[in-house]
DOLO-172376 format. One record per residue (C-alpha): residue in three letters; x, y, z. Coordinates in steps of 0.2 Angstrom, whole numbers, padded with zeros to 4 digits, always signed. Layout:
N
ALAXYZ ...
END
This chain:
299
UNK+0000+0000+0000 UNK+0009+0015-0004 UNK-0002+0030+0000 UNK+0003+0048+0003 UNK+0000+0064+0011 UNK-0005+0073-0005 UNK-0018+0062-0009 UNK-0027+0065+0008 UNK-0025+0081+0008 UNK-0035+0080-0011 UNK-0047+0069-0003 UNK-0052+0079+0011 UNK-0054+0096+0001 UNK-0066+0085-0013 UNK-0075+0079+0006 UNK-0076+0097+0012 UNK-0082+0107-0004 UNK-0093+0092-0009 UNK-0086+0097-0026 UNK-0072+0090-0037 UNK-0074+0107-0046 UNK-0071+0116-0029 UNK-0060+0107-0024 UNK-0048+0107-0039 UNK-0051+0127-0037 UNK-0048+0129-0019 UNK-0032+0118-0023 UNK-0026+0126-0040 UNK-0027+0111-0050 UNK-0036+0103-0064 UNK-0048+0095-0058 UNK-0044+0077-0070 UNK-0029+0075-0060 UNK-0039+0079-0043 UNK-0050+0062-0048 UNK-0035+0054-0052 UNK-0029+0054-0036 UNK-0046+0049-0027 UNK-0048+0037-0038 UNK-0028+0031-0033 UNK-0033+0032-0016 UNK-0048+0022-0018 UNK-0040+0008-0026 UNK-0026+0008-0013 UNK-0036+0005+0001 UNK-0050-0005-0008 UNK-0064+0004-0002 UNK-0077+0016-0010 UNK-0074+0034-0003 UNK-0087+0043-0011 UNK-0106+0037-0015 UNK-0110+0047-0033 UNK-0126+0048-0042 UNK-0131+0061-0057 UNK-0141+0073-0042 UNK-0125+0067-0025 UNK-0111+0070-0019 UNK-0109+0060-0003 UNK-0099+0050+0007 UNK-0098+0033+0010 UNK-0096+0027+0028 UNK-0077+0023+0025 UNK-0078+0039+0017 UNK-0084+0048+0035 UNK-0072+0037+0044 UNK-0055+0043+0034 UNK-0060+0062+0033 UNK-0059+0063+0052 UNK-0044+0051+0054 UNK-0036+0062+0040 UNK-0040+0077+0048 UNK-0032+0072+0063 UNK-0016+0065+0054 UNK-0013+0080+0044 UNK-0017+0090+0059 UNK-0004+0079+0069 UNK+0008+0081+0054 UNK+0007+0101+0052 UNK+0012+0101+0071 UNK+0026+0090+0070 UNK+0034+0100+0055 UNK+0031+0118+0066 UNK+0040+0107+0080 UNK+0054+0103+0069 UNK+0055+0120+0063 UNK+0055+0127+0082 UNK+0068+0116+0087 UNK+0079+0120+0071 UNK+0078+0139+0076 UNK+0083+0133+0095 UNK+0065+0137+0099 UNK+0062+0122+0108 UNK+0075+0110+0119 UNK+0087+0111+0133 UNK+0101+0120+0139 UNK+0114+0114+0153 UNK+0124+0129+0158 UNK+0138+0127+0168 UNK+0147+0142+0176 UNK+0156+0149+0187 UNK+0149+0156+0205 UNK+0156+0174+0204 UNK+0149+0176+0186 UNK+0132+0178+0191 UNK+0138+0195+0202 UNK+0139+0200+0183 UNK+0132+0200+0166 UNK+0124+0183+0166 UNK+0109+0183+0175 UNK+0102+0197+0162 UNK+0109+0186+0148 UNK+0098+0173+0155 UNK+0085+0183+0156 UNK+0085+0188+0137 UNK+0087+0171+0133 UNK+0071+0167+0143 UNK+0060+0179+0137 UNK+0066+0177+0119 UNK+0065+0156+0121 UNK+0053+0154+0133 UNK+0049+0135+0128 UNK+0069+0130+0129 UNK+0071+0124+0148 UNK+0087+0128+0154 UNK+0098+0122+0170 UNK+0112+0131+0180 UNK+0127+0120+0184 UNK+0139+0128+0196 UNK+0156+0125+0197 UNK+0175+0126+0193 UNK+0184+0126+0176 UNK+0191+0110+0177 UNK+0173+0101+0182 UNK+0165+0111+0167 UNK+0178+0107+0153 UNK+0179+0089+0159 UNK+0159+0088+0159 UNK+0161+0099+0141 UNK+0172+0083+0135 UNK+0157+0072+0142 UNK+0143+0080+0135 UNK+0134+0083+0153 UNK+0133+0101+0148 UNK+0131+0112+0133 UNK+0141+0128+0139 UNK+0154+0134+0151 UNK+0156+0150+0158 UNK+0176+0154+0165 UNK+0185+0166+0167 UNK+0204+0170+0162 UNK+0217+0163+0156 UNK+0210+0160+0140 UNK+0214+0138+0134 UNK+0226+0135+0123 UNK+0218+0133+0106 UNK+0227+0117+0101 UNK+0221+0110+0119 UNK+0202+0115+0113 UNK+0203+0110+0096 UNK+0210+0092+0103 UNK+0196+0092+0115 UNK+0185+0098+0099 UNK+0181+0113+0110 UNK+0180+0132+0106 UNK+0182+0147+0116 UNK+0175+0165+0113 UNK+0177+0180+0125 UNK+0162+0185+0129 UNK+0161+0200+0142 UNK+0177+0211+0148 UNK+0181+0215+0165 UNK+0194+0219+0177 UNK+0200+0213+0192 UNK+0199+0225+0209 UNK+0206+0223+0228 UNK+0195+0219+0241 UNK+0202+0225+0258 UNK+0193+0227+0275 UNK+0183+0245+0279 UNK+0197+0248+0291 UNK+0208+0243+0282 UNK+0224+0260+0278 UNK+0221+0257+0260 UNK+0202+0257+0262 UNK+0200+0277+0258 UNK+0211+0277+0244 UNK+0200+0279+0226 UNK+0213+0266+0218 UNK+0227+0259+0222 UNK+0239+0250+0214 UNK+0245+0231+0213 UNK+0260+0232+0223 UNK+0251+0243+0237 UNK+0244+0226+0243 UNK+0263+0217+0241 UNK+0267+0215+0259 UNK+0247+0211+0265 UNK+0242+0193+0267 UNK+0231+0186+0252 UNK+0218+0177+0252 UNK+0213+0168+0236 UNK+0203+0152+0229 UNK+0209+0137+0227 UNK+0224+0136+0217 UNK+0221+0119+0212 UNK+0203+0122+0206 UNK+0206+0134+0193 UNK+0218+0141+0182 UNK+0211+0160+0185 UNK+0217+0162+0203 UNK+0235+0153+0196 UNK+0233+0168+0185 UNK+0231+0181+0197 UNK+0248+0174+0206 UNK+0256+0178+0191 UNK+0252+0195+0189 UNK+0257+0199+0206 UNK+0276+0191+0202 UNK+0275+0202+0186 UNK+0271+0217+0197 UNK+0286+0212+0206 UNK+0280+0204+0220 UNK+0278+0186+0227 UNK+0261+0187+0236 UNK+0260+0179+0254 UNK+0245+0165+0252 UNK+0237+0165+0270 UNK+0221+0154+0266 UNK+0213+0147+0251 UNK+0194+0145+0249 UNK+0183+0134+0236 UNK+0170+0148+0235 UNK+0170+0169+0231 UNK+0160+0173+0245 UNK+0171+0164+0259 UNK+0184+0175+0254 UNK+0173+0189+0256 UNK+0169+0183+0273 UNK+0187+0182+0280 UNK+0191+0199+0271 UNK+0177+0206+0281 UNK+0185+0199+0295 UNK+0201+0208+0294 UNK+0209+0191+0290 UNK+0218+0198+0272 UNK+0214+0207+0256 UNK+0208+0196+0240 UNK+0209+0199+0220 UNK+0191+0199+0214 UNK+0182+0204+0198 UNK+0176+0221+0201 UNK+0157+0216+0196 UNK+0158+0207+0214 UNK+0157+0224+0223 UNK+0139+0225+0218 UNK+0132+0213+0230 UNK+0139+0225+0243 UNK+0149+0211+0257 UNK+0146+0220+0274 UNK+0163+0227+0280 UNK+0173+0226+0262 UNK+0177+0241+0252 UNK+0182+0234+0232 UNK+0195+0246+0226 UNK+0202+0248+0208 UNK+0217+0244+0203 UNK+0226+0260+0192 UNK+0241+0253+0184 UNK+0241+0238+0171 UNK+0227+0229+0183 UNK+0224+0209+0179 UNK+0207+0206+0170 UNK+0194+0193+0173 UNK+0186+0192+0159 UNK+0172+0180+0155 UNK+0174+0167+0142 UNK+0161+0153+0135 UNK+0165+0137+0129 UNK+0156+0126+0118 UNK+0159+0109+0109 UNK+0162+0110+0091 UNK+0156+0093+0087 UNK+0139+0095+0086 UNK+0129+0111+0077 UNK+0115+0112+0093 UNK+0101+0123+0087 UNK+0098+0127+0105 UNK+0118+0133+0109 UNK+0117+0143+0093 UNK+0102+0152+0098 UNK+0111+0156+0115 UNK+0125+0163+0107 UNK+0116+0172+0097 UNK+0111+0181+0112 UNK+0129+0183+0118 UNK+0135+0190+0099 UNK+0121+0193+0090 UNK+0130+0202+0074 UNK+0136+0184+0072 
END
């Protein structure tokens, strides 16, 4: 049996206008080819559709029976091809975002907020954590994007790991010190004002970004002293509200406004935390283009 879409669509406009004539005219064709294909249709399912005489038009009960079950199957089938057409446009799906805690002081939470009110039927997830979980759950396909900040990967390490990685929003980093703190009335500082202060600083094993910081201390020209490390932003900014040291921090982190820090810029050459996003390059997800369409939407 080899019946098509086409032929019920004709069969359900002759069982609508109760007219070949209208029919063929409502779907601009002759109307010989019209019977054609009823008559096709007829003969592939071996059943009379239609009930003619010289004064009706009617159908025959098997004729009742398919024009609803049509209806419904080409009702069904116009869904299905809107679906499809949605999901191409990343209109519809899932998106798994991982990210990093400190980066939803910033930018992001109005990014997702775009994305929401632009693709309200994509459902989308936060996953939280470090650089290393993201890019090894990135490899693993257990989320879609990643959100990091500097350094920047290598780009022969991402295209091994069939990875890519695009700046996305710029920032600097700032110094948080103690309200009491001497430097805490300046209007900026520079790096080497904090040189002999005990620093606090994330986990230097977790991510590369506060390995970073280290770095531009020693390029400042001055080994920093490491009195704790902390897995999470906002343990730092306790124990720097404590009096316990000062800490480097993306100056988008003084707008939740820690109760006994002051954030000050730094003047001179001051390290930057910018924000990247990484993606996988192996598959061309409707859904991730959408998103960073959002992001760069020139692109």
């Amino acid at each position: 049996m080899s019946i098509d879409l086409k032929q019920l669509k004709y069969f359900l406009a002759v069982a609508e206008e109760k007219s070949f004539s209208r029919a063929a005219e409502r779907l601009h064709i002759s109307q010989p080819p019209l019977s054609q294909q009823i008559m096709k249709l007829e003969s592939e399912l071996g059943v009379r559709l239609f009930a003619r005489t010289t004064r009706t038009f009617e159908l025959t009960v098997a004729g009742k029976a398919l024009m609803g079950e049509a209806s419904d199957l080409l009702a069904k089938m116009r869904m299905t091809i809107d679906t499809i057409r949605q999901i191409d446009r990343g209109e519809v799906g899932r998106l798994r975002v991982g990210i990093v805690g400190s980066a939803m002081w910033g930018p992001i939470p109005s990014l997702l907020e775009e994305f929401q009110t632009k693709f309200p039927r994509v459902t989308w997830t936060l996953h939280e954590s470090g650089p290393n979980v993201q890019y090894e759950a990135l490899r693993a396909k257990q989320i879609d994007v990643g959100f990091w900040r500097e350094p920047k990967l290598d780009e022969d390490e991402l295209k091994h790991d069939n990875l890519r990685q695009e700046l996305c929003f710029r920032e600097n980093v700032c110094v948080a010190v103690n309200e009491h703190h001497p430097l805490a009335t300046q209007p900026w500082i520079e790096l080497t004002d904090i040189a002999d202060q005990p620093m606090l600083t994330l986990a230097l094993d977790k991510s590369a970004f506060p390995r970073y910081l280290i770095q531009c201390c020693i390029k400042a020209g001055f080994q920093p002293a490491i009195f704790q490390e902390a897995s999470e932003p906002q343990t730092l900014l306790a124990m720097v509200g404590a009096g316990l040291g000062v800490a480097l921090m993306p100056e988008t982190t003084s707008r939740i406004g820690w109760p006994g820090v002051i954030f000050l810029p730094i003047k001179t050459n001051p390290p930057s935390a910018n924000l990247y996003i990484t993606y996988t390059t192996l598959d061309d997800a409707p859904v991730v283009r959408a998103f960073l369409n959002i992001l760069n939407p020139s692109t």
